[in-house]
N, CA, C and O of each residue as an XYZ file, in Angstrom:
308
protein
N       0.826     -1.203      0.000
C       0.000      0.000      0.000
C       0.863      1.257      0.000
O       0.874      2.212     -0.777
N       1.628      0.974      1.158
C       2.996      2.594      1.007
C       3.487      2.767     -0.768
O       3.388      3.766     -1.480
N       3.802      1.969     -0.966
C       4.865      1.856     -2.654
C       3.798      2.059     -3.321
O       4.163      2.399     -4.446
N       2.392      2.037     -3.248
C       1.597      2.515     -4.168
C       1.338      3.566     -4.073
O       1.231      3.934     -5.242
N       1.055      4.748     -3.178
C       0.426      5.862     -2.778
C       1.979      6.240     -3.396
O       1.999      7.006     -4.360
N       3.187      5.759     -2.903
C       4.421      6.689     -3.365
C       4.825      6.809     -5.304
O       5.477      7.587     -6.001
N       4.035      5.605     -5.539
C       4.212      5.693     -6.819
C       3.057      6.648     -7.399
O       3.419      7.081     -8.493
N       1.956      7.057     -7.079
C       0.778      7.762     -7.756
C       1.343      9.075     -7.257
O       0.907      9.967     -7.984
N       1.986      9.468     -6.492
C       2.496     10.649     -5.727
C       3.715     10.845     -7.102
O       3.923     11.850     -7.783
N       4.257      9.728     -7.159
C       5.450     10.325     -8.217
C       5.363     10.478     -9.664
O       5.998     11.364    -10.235
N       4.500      9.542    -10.378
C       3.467      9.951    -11.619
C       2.735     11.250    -11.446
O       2.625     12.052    -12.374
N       2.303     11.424    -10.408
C       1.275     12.872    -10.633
C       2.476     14.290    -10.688
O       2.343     15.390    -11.226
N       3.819     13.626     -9.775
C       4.296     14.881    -10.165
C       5.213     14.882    -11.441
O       5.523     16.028    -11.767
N       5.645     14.057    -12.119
C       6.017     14.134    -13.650
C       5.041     14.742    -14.407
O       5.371     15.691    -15.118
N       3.506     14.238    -14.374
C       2.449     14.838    -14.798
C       2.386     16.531    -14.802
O       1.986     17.162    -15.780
N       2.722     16.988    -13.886
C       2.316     18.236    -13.188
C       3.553     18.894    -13.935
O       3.412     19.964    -14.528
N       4.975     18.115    -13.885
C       5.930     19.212    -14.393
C       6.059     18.967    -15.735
O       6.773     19.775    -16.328
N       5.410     17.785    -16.606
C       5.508     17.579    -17.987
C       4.295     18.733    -18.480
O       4.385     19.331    -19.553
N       3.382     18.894    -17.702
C       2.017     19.923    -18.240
C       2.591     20.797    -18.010
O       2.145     21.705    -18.711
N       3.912     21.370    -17.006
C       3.995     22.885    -16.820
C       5.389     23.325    -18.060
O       5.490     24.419    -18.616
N       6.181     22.325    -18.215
C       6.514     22.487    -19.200
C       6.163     22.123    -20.567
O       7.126     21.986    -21.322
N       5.267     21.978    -20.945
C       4.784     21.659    -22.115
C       3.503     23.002    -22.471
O       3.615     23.677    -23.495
N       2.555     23.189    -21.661
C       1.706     24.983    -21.840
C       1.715     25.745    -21.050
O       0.728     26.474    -20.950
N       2.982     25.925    -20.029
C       2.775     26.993    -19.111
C       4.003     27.967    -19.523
O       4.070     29.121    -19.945
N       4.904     26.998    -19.214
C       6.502     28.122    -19.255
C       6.284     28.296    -21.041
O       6.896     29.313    -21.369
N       5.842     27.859    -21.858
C       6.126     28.289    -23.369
C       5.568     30.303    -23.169
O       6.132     31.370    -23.413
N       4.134     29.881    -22.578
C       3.680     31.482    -22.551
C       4.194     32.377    -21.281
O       4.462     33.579    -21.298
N       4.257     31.516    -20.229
C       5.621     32.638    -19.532
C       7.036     33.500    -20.155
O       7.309     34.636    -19.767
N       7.763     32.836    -21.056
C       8.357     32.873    -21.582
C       8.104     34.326    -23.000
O       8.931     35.101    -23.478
N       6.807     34.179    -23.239
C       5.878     35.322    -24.373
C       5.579     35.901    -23.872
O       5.287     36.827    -24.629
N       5.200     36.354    -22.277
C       4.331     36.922    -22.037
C       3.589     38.346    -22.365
O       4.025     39.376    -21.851
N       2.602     38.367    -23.123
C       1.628     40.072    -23.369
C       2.850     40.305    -24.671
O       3.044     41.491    -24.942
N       3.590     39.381    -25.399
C       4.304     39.648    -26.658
C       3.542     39.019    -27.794
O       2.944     37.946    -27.708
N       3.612     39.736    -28.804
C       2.757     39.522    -29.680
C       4.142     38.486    -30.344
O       5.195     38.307    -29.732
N       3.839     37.941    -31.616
C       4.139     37.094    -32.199
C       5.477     37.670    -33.198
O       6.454     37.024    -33.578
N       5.203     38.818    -33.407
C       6.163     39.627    -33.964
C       6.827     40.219    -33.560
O       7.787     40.728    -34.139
N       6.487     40.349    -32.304
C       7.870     41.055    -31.316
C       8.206     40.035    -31.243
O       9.042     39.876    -32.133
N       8.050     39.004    -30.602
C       8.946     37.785    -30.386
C       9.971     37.236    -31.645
O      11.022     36.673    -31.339
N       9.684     37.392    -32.745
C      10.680     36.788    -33.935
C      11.538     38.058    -34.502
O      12.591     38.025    -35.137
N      10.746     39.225    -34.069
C      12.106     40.235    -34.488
C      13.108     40.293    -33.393
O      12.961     40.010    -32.204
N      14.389     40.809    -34.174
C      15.224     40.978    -33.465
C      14.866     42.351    -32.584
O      14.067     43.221    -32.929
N      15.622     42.326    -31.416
C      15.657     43.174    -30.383
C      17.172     44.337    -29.897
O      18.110     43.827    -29.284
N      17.190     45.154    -30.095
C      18.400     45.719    -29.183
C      18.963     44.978    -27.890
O      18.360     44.641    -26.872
N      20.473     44.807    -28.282
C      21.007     43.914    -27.493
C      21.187     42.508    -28.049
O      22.101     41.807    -27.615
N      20.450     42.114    -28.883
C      20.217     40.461    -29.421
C      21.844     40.249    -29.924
O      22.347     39.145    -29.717
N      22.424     41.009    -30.394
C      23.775     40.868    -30.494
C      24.647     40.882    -29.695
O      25.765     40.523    -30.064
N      24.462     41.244    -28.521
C      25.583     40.984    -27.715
C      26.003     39.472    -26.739
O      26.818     39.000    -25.945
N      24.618     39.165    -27.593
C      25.113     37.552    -26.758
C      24.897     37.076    -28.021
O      23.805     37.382    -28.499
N      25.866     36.197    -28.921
C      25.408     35.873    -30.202
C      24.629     34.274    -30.270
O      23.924     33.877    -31.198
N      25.059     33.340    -28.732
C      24.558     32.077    -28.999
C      23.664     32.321    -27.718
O      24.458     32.206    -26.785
N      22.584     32.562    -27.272
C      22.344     32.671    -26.086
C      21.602     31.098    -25.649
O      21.166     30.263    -26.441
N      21.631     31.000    -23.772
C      21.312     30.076    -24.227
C      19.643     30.082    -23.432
O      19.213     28.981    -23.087
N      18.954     31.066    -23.230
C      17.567     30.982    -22.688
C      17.181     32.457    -23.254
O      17.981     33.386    -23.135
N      15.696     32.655    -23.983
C      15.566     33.388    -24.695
C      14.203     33.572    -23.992
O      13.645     32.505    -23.737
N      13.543     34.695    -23.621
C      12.254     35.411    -23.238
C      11.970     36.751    -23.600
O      12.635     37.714    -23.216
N      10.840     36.818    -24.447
C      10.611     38.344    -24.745
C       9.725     38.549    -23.974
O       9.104     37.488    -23.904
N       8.952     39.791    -22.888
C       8.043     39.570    -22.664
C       7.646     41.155    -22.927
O       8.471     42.064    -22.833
N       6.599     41.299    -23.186
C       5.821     42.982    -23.273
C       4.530     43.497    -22.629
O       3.612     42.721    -22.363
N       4.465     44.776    -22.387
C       3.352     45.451    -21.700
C       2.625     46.333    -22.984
O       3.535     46.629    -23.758
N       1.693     46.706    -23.340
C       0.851     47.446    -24.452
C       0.494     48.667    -23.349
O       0.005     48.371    -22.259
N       0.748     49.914    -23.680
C       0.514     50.900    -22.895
C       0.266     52.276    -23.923
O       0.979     52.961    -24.656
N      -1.528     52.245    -23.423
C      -1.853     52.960    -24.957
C      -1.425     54.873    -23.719
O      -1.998     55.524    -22.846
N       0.074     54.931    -24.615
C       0.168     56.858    -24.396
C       1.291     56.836    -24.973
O       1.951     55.804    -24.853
N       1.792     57.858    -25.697
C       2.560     58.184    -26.730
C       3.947     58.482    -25.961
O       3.906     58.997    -24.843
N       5.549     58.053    -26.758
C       6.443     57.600    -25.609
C       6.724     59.050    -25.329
O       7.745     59.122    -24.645
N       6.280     60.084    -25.557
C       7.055     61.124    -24.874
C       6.003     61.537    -23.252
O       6.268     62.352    -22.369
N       5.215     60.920    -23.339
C       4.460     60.483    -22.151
C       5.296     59.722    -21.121
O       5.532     59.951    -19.935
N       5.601     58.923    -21.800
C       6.318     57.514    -20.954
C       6.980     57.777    -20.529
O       6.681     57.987    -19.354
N       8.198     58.007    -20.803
C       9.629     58.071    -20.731
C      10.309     59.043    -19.560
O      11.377     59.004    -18.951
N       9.079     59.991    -19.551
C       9.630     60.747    -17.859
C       9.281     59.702    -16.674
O       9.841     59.386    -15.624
N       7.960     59.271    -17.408
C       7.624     58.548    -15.845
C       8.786     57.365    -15.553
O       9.047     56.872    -14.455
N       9.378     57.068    -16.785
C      10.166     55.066    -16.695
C      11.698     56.107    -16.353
O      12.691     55.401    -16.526
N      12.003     57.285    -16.009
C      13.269     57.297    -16.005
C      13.348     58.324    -14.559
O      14.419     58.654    -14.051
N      12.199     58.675    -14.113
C      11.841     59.406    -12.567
C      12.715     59.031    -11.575
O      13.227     59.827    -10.787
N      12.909     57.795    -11.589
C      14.043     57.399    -10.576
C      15.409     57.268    -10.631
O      16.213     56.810     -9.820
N      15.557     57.833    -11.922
C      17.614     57.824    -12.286
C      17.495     59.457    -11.864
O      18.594     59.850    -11.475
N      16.677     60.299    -11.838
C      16.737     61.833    -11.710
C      16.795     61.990    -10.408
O      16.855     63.121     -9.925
């Protein structure tokens, strides 16, 4: 009875990390990136030429960047 409960305990968690890597981390990995940000290149993409873990992720923030850009740099001032 023990070796069984330990074996359904250890299937469920292969289960659990084969499902989290198979549809979870793919869109962690994208996250709020559209499909075309993700395949273009990026500033910086050259400075590591073989990399070896790759994540784009993006925010959509409808205000025009001269809006932005005081607020994202408020704290270097």
């Amino acid at each position: 009875m023990r070796f069984h409960r330990r074996l359904v305990i250890v299937f469920a968690a292969a289960a659990a990390g084969a499902t989290y890597a198979r549809y979870l981390r793919p869109r962690q990995l994208h996250w709020g990136a559209t499909p075309e940000e993700v395949s273009r290149a990026l500033p910086g993409d050259d400075l590591v030429p073989g990399p070896s873990f790759n994540a784009t992720r993006a925010v959509t923030v409808g205000a025009p960047p001269e809006r932005i850009w005081p607020w994202l740099v408020q704290a270097l001032v």
